[in-house]
C-alpha positions in Angstrom: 78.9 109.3 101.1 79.0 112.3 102.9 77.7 116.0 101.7 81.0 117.3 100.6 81.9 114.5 98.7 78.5 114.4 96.7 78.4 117.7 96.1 82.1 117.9 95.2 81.3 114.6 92.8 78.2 116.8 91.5 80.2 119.9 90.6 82.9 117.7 89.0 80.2 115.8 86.9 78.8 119.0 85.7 82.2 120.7 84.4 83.3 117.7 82.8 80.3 117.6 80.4 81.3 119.1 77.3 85.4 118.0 77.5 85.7 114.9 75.2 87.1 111.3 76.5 86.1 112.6 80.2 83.2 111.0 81.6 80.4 112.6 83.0 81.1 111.3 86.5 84.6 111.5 86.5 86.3 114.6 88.2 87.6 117.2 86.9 91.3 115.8 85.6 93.7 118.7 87.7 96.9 117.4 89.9 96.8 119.5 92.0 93.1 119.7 92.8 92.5 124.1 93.1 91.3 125.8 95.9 88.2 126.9 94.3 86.4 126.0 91.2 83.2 127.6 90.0 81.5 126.1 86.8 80.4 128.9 84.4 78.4 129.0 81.0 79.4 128.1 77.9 82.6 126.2 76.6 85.6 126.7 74.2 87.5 124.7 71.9 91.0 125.3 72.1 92.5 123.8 68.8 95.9 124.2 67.0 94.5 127.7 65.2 93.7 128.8 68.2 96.3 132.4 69.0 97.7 133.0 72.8 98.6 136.3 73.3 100.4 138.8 75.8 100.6 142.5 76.6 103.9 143.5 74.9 107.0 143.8 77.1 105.7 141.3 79.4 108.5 139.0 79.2 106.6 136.7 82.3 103.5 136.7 80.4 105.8 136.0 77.2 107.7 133.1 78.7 104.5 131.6 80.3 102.9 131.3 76.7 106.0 129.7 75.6 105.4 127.4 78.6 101.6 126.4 77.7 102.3 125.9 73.6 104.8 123.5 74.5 103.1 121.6 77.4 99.6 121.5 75.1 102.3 120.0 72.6 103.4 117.6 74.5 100.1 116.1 76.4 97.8 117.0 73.4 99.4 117.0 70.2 98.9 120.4 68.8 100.6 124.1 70.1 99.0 126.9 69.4 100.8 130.3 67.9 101.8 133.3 70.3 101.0 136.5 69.5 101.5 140.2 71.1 98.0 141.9 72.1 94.6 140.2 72.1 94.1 136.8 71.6 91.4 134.1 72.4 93.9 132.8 75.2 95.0 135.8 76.9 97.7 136.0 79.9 97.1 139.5 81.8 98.7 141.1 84.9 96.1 141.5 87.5 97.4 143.0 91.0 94.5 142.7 92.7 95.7 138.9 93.2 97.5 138.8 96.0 100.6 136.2 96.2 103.2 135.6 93.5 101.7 132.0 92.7 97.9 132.7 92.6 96.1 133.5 89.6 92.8 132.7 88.5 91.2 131.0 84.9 88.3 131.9 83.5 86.7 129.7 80.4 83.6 130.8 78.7 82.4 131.5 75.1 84.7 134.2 74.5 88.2 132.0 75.3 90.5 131.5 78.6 91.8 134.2 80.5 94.7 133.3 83.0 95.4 136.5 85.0 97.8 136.6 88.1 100.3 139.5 89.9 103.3 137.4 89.9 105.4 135.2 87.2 105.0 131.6 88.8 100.9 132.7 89.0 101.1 132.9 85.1 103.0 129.3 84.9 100.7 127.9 86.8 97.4 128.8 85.4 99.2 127.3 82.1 100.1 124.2 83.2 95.8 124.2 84.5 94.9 125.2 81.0 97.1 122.6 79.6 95.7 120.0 82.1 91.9 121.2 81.4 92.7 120.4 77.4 94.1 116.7 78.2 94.2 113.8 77.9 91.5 112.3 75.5 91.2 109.9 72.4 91.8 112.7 70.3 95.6 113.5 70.8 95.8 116.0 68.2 92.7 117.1 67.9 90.9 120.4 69.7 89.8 120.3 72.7 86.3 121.8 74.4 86.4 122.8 78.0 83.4 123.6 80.1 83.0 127.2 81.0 84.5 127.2 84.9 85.9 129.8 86.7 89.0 128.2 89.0 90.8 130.9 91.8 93.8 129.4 93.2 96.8 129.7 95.4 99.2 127.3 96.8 98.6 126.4 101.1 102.5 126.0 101.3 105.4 127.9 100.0 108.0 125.1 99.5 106.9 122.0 97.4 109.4 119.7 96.4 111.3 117.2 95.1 114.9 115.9 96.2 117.3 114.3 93.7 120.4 112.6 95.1 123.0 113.1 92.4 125.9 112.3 94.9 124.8 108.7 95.7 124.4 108.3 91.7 125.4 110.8 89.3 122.3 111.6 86.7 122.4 112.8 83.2 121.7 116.7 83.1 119.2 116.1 80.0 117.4 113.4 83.7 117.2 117.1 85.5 115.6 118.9 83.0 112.9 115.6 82.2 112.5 116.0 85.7 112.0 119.9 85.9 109.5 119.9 83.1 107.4 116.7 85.2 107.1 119.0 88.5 106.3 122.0 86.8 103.2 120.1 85.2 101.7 119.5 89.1 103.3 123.0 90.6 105.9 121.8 92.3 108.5 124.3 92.9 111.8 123.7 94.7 114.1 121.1 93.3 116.5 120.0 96.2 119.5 118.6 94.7 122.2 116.5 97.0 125.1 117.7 95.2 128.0 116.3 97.1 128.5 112.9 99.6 130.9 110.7 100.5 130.4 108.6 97.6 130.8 111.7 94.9 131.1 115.4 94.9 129.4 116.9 91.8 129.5 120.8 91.8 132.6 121.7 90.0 134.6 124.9 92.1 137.0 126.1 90.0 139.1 127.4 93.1 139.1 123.8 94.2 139.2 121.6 91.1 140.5 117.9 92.4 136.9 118.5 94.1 135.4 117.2 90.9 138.1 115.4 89.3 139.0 113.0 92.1 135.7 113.3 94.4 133.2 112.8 91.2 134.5 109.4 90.5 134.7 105.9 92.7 136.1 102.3 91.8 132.5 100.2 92.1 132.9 97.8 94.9 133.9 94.1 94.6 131.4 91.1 94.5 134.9 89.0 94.1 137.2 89.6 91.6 138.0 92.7 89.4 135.9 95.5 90.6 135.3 97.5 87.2 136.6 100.7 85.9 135.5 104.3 87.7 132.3 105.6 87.7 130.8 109.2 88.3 130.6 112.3 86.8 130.1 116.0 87.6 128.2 119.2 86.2 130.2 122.2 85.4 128.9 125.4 86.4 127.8 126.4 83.1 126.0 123.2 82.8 123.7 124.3 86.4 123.5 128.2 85.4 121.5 127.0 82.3 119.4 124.1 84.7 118.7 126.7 86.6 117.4 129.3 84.3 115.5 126.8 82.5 113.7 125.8 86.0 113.2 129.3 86.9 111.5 130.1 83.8 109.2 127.1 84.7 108.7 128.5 88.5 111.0 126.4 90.2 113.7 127.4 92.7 117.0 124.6 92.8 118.3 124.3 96.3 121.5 123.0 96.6 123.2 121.0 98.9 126.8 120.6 99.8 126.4 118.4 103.0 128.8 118.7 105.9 130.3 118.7 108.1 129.7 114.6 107.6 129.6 112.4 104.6 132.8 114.4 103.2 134.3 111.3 101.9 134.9 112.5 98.4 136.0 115.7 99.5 138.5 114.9 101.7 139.7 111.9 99.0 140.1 115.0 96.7 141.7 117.8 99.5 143.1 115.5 102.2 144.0 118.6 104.1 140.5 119.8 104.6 139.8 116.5 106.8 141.2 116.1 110.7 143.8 113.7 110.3 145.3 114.5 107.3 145.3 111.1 105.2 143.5 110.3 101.6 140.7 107.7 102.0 139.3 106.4 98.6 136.1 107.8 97.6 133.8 105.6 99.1 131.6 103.0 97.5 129.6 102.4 100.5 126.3 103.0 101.3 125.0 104.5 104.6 127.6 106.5 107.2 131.3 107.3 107.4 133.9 108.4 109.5 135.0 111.0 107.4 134.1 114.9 108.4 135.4 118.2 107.7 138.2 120.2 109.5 136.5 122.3 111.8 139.8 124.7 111.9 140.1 128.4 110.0 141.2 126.6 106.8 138.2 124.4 107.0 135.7 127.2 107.7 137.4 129.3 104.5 137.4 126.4 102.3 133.6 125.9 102.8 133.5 129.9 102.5 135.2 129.3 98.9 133.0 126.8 98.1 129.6 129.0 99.2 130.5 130.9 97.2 131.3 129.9 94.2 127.6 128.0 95.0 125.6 131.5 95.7 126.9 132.3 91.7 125.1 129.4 90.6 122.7 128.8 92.7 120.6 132.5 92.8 117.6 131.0 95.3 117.6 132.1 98.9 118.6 129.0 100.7 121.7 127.0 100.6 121.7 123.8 101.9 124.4 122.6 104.2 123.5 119.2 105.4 124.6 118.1 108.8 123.0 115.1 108.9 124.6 111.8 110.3 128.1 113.2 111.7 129.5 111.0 113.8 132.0 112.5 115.8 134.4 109.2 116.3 137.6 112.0 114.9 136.9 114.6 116.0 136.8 113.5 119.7 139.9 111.6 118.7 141.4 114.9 117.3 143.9 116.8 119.9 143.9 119.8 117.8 139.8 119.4 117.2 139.4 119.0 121.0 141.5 121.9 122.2 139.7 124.3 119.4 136.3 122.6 121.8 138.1 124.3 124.6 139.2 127.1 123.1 136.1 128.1 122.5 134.1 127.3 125.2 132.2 124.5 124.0 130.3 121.8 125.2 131.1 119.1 123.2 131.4 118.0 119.5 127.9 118.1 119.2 128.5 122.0 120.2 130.9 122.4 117.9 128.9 121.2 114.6 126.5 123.8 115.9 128.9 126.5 116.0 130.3 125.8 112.7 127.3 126.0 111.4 126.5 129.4 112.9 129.5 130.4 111.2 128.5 129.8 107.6 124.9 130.6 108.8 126.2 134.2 109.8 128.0 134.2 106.3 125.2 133.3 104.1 123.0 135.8 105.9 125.7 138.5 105.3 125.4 137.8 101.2 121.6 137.9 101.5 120.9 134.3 101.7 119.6 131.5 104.3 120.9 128.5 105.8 118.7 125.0 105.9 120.5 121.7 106.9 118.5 118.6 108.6 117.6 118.3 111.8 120.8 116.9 113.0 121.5 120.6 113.4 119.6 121.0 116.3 122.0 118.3 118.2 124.2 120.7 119.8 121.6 123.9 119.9 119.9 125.3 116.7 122.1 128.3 115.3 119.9 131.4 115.2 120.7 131.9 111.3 119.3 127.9 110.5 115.8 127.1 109.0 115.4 122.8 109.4 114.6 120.2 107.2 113.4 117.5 109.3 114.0 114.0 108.4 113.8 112.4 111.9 109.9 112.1 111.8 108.4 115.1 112.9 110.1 116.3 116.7 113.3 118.2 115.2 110.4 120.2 112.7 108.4 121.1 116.2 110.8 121.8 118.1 112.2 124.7 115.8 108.9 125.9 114.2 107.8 126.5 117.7 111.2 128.4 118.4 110.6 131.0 115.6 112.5 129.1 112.9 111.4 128.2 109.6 110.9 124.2 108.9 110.3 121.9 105.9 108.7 118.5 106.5 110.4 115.6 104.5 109.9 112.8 107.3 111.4 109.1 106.9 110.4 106.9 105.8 106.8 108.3 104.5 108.5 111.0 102.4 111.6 108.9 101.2 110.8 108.2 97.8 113.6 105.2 97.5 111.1 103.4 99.6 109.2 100.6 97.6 105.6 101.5 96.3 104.6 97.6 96.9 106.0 94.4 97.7 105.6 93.0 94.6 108.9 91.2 92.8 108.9 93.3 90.2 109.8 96.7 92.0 113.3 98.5 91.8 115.7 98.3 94.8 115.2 100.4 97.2 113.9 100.7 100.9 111.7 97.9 102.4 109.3 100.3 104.1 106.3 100.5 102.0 105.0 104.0 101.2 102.4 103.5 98.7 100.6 106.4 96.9 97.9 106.7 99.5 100.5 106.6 102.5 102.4 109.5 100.7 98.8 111.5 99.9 97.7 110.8 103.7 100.6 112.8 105.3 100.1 116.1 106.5 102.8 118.3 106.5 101.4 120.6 109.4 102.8 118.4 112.7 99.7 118.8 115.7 102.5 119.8 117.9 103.3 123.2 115.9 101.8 126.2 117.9 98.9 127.5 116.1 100.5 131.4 116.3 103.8 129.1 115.0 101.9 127.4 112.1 103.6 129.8 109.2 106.9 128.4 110.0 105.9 125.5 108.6 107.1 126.2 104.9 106.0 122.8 103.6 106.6 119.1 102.4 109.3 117.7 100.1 110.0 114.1 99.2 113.5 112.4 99.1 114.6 110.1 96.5 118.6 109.0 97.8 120.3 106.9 95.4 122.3 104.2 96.6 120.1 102.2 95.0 118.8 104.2 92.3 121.3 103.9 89.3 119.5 104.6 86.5 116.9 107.9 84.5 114.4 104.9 84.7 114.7 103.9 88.1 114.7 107.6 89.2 111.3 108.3 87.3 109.6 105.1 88.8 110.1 106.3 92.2 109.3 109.4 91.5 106.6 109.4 89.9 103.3 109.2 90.1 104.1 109.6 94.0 105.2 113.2 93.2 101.4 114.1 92.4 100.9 112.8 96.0 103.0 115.5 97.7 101.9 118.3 94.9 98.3 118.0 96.1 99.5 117.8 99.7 101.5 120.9 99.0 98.7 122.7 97.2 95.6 121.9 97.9 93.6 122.9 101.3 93.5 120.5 103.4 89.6 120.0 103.7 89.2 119.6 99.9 91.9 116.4 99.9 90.4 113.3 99.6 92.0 110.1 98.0 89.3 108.4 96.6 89.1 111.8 94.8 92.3 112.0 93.8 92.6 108.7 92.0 90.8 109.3 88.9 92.9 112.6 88.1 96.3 110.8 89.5 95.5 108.2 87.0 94.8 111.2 84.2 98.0 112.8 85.1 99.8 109.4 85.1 98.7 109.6 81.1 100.1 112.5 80.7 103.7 111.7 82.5 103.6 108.7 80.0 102.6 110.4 76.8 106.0 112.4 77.3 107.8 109.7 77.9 108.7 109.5 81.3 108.7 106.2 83.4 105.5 106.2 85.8 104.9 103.4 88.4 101.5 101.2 88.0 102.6 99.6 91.6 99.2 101.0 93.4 96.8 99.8 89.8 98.7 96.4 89.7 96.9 93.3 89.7 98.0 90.9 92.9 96.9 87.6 93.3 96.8 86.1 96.9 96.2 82.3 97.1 93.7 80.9 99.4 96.3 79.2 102.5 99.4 78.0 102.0 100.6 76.7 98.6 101.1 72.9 100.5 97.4 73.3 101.1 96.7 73.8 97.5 99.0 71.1 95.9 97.3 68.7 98.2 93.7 69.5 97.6 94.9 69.5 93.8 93.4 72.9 93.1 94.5 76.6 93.4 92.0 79.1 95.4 92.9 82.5 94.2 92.2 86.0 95.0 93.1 89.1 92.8 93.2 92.9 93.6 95.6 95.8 93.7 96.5 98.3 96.1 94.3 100.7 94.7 90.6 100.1 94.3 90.0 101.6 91.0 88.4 100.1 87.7 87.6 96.7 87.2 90.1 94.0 86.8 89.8 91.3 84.0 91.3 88.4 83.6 92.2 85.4 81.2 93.1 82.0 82.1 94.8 80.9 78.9 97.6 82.8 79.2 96.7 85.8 76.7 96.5 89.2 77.3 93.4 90.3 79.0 91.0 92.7 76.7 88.5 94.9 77.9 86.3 91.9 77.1 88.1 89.5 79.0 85.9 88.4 82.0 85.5 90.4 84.9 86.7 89.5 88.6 84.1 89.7 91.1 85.2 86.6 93.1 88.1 84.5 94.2 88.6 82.0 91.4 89.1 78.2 91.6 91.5 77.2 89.0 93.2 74.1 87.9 96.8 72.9 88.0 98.2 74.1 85.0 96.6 77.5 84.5 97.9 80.5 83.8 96.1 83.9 84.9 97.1 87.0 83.3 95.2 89.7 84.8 94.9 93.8 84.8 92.7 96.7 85.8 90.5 98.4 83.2 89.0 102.1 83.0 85.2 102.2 81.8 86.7 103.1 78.2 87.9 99.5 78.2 91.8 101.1 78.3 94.3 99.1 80.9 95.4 101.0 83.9 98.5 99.0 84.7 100.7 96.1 82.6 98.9 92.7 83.3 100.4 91.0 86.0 100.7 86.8 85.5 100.1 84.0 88.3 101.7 80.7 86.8 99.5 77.7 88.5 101.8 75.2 87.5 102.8 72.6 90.7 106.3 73.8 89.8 105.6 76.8 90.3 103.9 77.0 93.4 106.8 75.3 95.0 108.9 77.8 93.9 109.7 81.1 96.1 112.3 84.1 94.9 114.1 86.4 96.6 111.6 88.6 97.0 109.2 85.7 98.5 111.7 85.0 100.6 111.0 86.1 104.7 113.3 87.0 107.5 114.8 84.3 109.7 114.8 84.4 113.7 115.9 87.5 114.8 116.1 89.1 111.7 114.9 91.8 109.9 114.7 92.4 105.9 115.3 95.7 105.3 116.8 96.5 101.6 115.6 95.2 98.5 119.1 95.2 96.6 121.0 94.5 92.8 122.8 92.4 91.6 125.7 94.9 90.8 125.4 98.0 92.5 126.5 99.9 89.5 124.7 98.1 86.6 123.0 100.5 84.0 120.1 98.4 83.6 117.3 96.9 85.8 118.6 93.4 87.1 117.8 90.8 89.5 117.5 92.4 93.2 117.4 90.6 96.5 115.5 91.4 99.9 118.4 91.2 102.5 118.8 91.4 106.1 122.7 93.6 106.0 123.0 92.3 109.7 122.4 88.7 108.8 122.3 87.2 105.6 119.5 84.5 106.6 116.5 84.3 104.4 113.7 81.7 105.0 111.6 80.0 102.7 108.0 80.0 104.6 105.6 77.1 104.9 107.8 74.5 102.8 105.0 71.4 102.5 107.3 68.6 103.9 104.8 66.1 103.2 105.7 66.6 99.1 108.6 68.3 98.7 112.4 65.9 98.5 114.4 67.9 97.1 115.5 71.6 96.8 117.6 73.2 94.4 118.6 76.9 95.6 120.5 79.5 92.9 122.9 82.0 94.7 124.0 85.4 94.4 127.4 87.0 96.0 127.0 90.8 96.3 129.2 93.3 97.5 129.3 94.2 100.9 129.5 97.9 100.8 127.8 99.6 103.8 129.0 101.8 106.0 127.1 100.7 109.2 129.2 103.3 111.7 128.0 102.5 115.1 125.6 99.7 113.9 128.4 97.6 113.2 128.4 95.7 115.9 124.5 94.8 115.6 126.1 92.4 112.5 125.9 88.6 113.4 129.1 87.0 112.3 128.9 83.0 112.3 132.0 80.8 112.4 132.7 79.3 109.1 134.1 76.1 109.1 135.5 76.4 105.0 137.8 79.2 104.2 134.8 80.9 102.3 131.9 80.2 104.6 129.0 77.6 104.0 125.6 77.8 103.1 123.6 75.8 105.9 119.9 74.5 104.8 118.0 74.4 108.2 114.4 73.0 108.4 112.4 73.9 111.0 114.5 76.6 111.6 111.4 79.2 112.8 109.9 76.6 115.6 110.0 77.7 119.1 109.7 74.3 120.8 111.5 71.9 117.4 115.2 71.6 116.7 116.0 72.3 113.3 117.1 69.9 111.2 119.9 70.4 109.2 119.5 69.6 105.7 122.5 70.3 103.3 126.0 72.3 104.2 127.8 73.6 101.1 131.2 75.1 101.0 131.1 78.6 99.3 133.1 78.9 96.9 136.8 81.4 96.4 134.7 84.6 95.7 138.2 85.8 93.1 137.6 82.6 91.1 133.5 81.8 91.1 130.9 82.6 89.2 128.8 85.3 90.7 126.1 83.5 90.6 125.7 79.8 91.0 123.4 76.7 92.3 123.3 73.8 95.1 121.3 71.2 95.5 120.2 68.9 98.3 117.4 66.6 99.8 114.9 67.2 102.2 114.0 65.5 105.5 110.8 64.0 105.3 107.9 65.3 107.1 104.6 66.1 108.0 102.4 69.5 106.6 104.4 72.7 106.5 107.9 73.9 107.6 110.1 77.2 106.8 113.7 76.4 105.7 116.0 79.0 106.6 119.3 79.5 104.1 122.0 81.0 106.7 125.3 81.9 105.2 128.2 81.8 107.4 130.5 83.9 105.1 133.6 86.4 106.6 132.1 89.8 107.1 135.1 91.1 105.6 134.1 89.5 102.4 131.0 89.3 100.3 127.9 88.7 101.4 125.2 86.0 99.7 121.6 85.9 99.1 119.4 83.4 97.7 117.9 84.2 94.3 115.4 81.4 94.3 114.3 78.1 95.4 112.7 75.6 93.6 110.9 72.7 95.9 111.5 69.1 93.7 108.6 66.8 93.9 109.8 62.7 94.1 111.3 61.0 91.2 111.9 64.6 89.8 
C-alpha cells in the first residue's frame, strides 16, 4: 500500500469513529470524495429536533435548507425544522470563498456550519451534510458525525448527465427522479436530446405539427400488425417548471434540438423544412437517416423560430444544436442545395453544415447565449461561435481546446451509458461494449494532447445514455446509475485524490441511498459470476462440475449455498473454486462485514441439462461476425423482456464448444424481431444469403468455426410467413456424431427486407431423451 493510500485510509478511519453503522476502517461515505477534509474535535448528533436556520432574506440559503430537510428525509428518515436566524445547522454567506460551487462544512460540538459565496456552494454542502448523516441501521433515528472540517470546490465546471428523450419519450415525474439523484453526487448540467428522427419532443407553439405529428411513430413490424402510435411530448409549461425545480437543486438543463441531421420527425411534421419536399414517416429506426434540414432562408428562420421559443424555456447559457451524423446523400443530390454551395463560396456540403451552423452560432451569441454541437461540427471548419462536445473519442475535443474553443468530454463508447455494465444474461439491452463502473471511474476527462496553457477549455465530462434501447423509467435508472457516481467523482474530485479501490466502499454507501428512495441501481459490478473449470463437455464427462465464483468488483465476501436457498450472512464463505456434483444448485452473493448482501444472489443450475444448454446471451459470433447489440424482444414493450445478442450485419449466432461425443439432438427456440436500423452507408457491410423458401431457412452447421473441417450441415428449416407465425417458435433436429467439442453456428438466410431472427436458446438432448 503506498503512503497516500495509508494515510488517506488512516484519516478516513479516524472521522468515521463516532458515526453509527460505519465501520472504523471504512471511508468516509461521500460521492463525490472532497478536495480536502480535516478531522476536528468533538461530534454532533443531528436528530429530527434538531433546527436549520438562515439569515432572513436569503432566499439561496432558504431554498438550500429546504433542499437538506428533504434529502435527510429521504436517506435518513427524519427532516429537521427551518427556521430564520440562529440555529444548530446554520447556512451563512461567506465571500471570502471564491467560486459559486465551493463552500466549506465545519462539524464540531457546537453544530454544522455550511458557508459558501454562491447558491450551488450552499446545495452542495447540503447534499455533504445529508451524506455525512447516512446511511446506518438506524433509519430514523439521529445521527452523530465526527467533528471534520471539509473545504471543497468542483475541478470541472460541466458535470453531467445526458437523457435521450427523442429515441424514447420519458415520463416528466422520470426527469425530476432523475434531477433529485444527480443533485445528491453534484452533478450539475442535465443534457437532454429533445428532438431525433424518431420523435421531436419540445412543443413550439409557432410550429405545432412539430409535436403533434413528430412526437409520435407506428412501432415497427416483427410480422404482422405493428401496434398503435407511440410517443409523447412536454409542453413548455411542463420544462419551465423542470427547469426551475433543477435550478433550485444547482443544475443547469441543456437542450438539444439536433440538426441539421436526424430531422426525421421534423420534416414528417413540416415537409417543407426538408430538401426535397416529401413527408417520410416518422422513423422507427435506430441509428442514421437520410433526412436533413433545408439549408435555404426558410430553413435558417424556422430553426431561428424554434431557438427561440427554446432560449424562453431553456434560461442556461448553451443551446445545443447537434450536428452529429449528417450524411449529405441530399443535399449533394439537391440542385437548389448545390447552387446555394456555390452561391456562397463553399467548399462542399461539409462547408455548408459549418456555415449553417455559424449562422445560428452568430444568432445565439447575439441573444447572449452559446452554441455546443458534437464534434461532427468540426467537419467542414469549426465556426468561431461553437464550443464541442466530443463523442468521437478524444481528437475533435483536442483539436478545438487547443484552438481557443471550449470542449466537453463525453467519448464513446467509455462514456455512453447504454453500454452494458457486464456480460451477464440478465442485463438490459443496450450496447455490447462493456464499460463497467471501474472503466467509467478510470477516464480522465483532461486528453494528454490539450496544451497545458489550453487546459481550461476543457469544461469537463458528461455521460450519454441514448435510448433506442432504453424504453422504460427502470431501464433508464439501471444504466444510469450507480455509474453516474463514477463520472461525479471524475468531475469533482482532484485528480491525485481518485482512487477506485477507495471509491468502492462509498459507491456502495451511495448505492444505499439511490435505493432507499427508490430508484433502480445496478449490482452488475457486486454480482456473483460463476466460471466453470474448461468446457462444459469436459465437465459432463468427468461427471463433476469445477466451479469458480467472483464478481467484477472485488469487494466483501461472497457466500454461498448449494441447496438452492438463499445465501445468509452465515452461509459458507468462498475462498476456493468448488467441486460440486451433478444436480446442485449454487445460489451465491456478496456480503458487507455487517452480514447485509451487496447484490441479489445470482444461481448456477448444475443440472446435465443445464450445462448443455446456452441462451442468447451465451451465444458467440460466427465467422466473420461481430455481436454488437444486445436487443428486445419488442422494441417498444413497457416491461423488461427477453433480449438477444445480434450481429445487425449477419444474423449468425454460434453455440461454442458443443460436446459431440454426448450430445444427439438439439432443440433451438426462435425469435423474429424487427428489422429497424438505419445503417446509411453501412448498408452494404449487410451479408444477404440466398434463401431457397420464400421466408428464408434456418441452417444448423457443425463445425462451422474450423479453419481446415467442412461443416457439416445438420438441419434446414423453412421459416415460417412472418404475417401468419408466431413470434416466437421452436425446431428441432439431430446431431452428427462426433468426437470432443464443436461450435454449431445457427445462420438465417432470411430477406433483408424482412425480419430478422435470433436464437433464444439451445437446449443440447442427451440419447434416448
Amino acid at each position: 500500500m503506498n503512503e497516500r493510500r495509508r494515510a488517506g485510509l488512516i484519516l478516513l478511519a479516524s472521522l468515521a469513529l463516532g458515526m453509527p453503522g460505519v465501520a472504523a476502517a471504512d471511508p468516509l461515505p461521500l460521492v463525490p470524495l472532497p478536495a480536502s477534509v480535516v478531522p476536528a474535535k468533538g461530534s454532533f448528533t443531528l436528530g429530527p429536533d434538531v433546527r436549520i436556520g438562515t439569515e432572513p432574506g436569503d432566499r439561496g440559503a432558504a431554498s438550500a435548507a429546504r433542499l437538506l430537510a428533504a434529502q435527510l428525509k429521504a436517506v435518513r428518515g427524519f427532516a429537521p425544522v427551518q427556521v430564520n436566524g440562529k440555529a444548530a445547522v446554520r447556512f451563512v454567506r461567506d465571500r471570502r470563498i471564491r467560486g459559486k460551487e465551493a463552500y466549506r462544512l465545519t462539524v464540531d460540538a457546537s453544530g454544522v456550519t455550511i458557508a459558501a459565496s454562491g447558491d450551488a456552494g450552499l446545495v452542495w454542502g447540503a447534499m455533504t451534510l445529508a451524506q455525512l448523516a447516512s446511511p446506518d441501521g438506524r433509519f430514523g433515528q439521529p445521527a452523530t458525525i465526527a467533528g471534520i472540517v471539509i473545504e471543497d470546490m468542483p475541478r470541472f465546471a460541466w458535470r453531467g448527465l445526458m437523457v435521450d428523450v427523442a429515441r424514447h419519450f420519458q415520463p416528466i415525474e422520470e426527469l425530476y427522479i432523475i434531477v433529485d439523484q444527480m443533485a445528491a453526487v453534484k452533478l450539475n448540467t442535465l443534457h437532454l436530446h429533445l428532438t431525433d428522427d424518431q420523435g421531436w419532443r419540445f412543443e413550439v407553439k409557432r410550429y405545432p405539427k412539430l409535436a403533434e405529428i413528430g412526437g409520435w411513430r407506428l412501432p415497427p413490424s416483427a410480422g404482422g400488425r405493428t401496434g398503435d402510435k407511440v410517443g409523447g411530448f412536454y409542453s413548455q409549461a411542463q420544462l419551465k417548471a423542470l427547469v426551475a425545480y433543477a435550478a433550485e437543486r444547482g443544475i443547469t438543463i441543456v437542450p438539444e434540438i439536433d440538426l441539421p441531421g436526424h430531422a426525421q420527425a421534423l420534416v414528417a411534421a413540416y415537409p417543407e423544412f426538408g430538401v426535397f419536399g416529401d413527408r417520410p414517416p416518422v422513423s422507427h429506426d435506430w441509428g442514421v437517416n437520410p433526412y436533413l434540414l433545408n439549408p435555404g432562408p426558410e430553413g435558417v428562420a424556422f430553426v431561428k423560430t424554434v431557438l427561440d421559443e427554446l432560449m424562453a424555456v431553456f434560461p442556461g447559457t448553451y443551446i445545443h444544436l447537434g450536428g452529429d451524423e449528417a450524411i449529405k446523400d441530399q443535399w449533394q443530390r439537391s440542385p437548389a442545395v448545390q447552387a446555394q454551395i456555390a452561391a456562397l463560396g463553399l467548399k462542399d456540403e461539409n462547408a455548408l453544415q459549418s456555415w449553417l451552423i455559424d449562422q445560428f452560432g452568430a444568432y445565439l451569441a447575439s441573444k447572449g447565449r452559446r452554441l455546443i454541437g458534437w464534434d461532427e461540427i468540426l467537419e467542414g471548419g469549426l465556426p468561431p461561435s461553437a464550443s464541442i462536445m466530443s463523442w468521437r473519442g478524444e481528437k475533435g475535443a483536442v483539436e478545438a481546446a487547443n484552438a481557443g474553443h471550449d470542449v466537453v468530454l463525453s467519448p464513446a463508447p467509455i462514456l455512453y451509458l447504454d453500454s452494458l455494465q457486464s456480460d451477464r444474461g440478465d442485463e438490459p439491452p443496450g450496447r455490447i461494449t462493456i464499460q463497467s463502473l471501474e472503466t467509467v471511474y478510470a477516464y480522465e476527462p483532461l486528453p494528454a494532447g490539450v496544451a497545458p496553457d489550453k487546459a481550461h477549455h476543457v469544461l469537463g465530462a458528461q455521460g450519454n445514455a441514448w435510448s433506442e434501447y432504453l424504453v422504460t423509467p427502470y431501464q433508464v435508472q439501471h444504466m444510469l446509475f450507480p455509474r453516474a457516481a463514477a463520472i461525479a467523482e471524475m468531475g469533482w474530485t482532484p485528480r491525485q485524490r481518485r482512487d477506485f479501490a477507495d471509491f468502492v466502499p462509498r459507491v456502495d454507501v451511495q448505492m444505499m441511498r439511490w435505493r432507499r428512495g427508490g430508484v433502480e441501481v445496478a449490482d452488475s459490478g457486486f454480482a456473483v459470476g460463476f466460471k466453470l473449470d474448461g468446457t462444459r463437455g469436459e465437465a459432463l464427462r468427468k461427471g463433476r462440475v469445477r466451479l469458480s465464483l467472483a464478481s467484477q468488483i472485488r469487494y466483501g465476501a461472497i457466500r454461498y449455498t448449494v441447496d438452492g436457498s438463499e445465501p445468509q450472512a452465515s452461509s459458507p464463505a468462498y475462498a476456493q473454486p468448488l467441486d460440486i456434483a451433478f444436480g446442485t444448485t449454487i445460489r451465491a452473493a456478496g456480503f458487507r462485514e455487517d452480514g447485509t448482501p451487496i447484490a441479489a444472489p445470482r444461481r448456477f443450475e448444475g443440472t446435465r441439462a443445464a450445462l448443455l444448454a446456452r441462451t442468447a446471451s451465451e451465444m458467440v459470433a460466427c465467422p466473420k461476425g461481430a455481436l454488437g447489440l444486445r436487443v428486445p424482444l419488442a422494441s417498444e414493450a413497457t416491461a423488461n423482456q427477453p433480449a438477444f445478442n445480434v450481429n445487425l450485419f449477419d444474423t449468425c449466432t454460434a453455440y461454442p464448444a458443443a460436446p459431440l461425443d454426448i450430445a444427439r439432438a438439439f432443440v433451438v427456440d426462435v425469435a423474429r424481431l424487427p428489422r429497424h436500423y438505419g445503417l446509411a452507408h453501412d448498408f452494404k457491410a449487410v451479408r444477404a444469403h440466398y434463401n431457397v423458401t420464400p421466408f428464408g431457412e434456418l441452417v444448423v452447421q457443425v463445425g462451422c468455426t474450423d479453419k481446415d473441417a467442412k461443416p457439416v450441415v445438420a438441419g434446414t428449416f423453412p421459416l415460417p410467413d412472418p404475417d401468419k407465425a408466431p413470434q416466437r417458435f421452436t425446431f428441432r433436429g439431430a446431431l452428427p456424431k462426433g468426437a470432443g467439442d464443436r461450435d454449431i453456428c445457427f445462420q438465417f438466410t432470411a430477406p433483408t427486407s424482412g425480419p430478422f431472427y435470433a436464437v433464444e436458446k439451445v437446449q443440447l438432448m442427451e440419447q434416448g431423451e
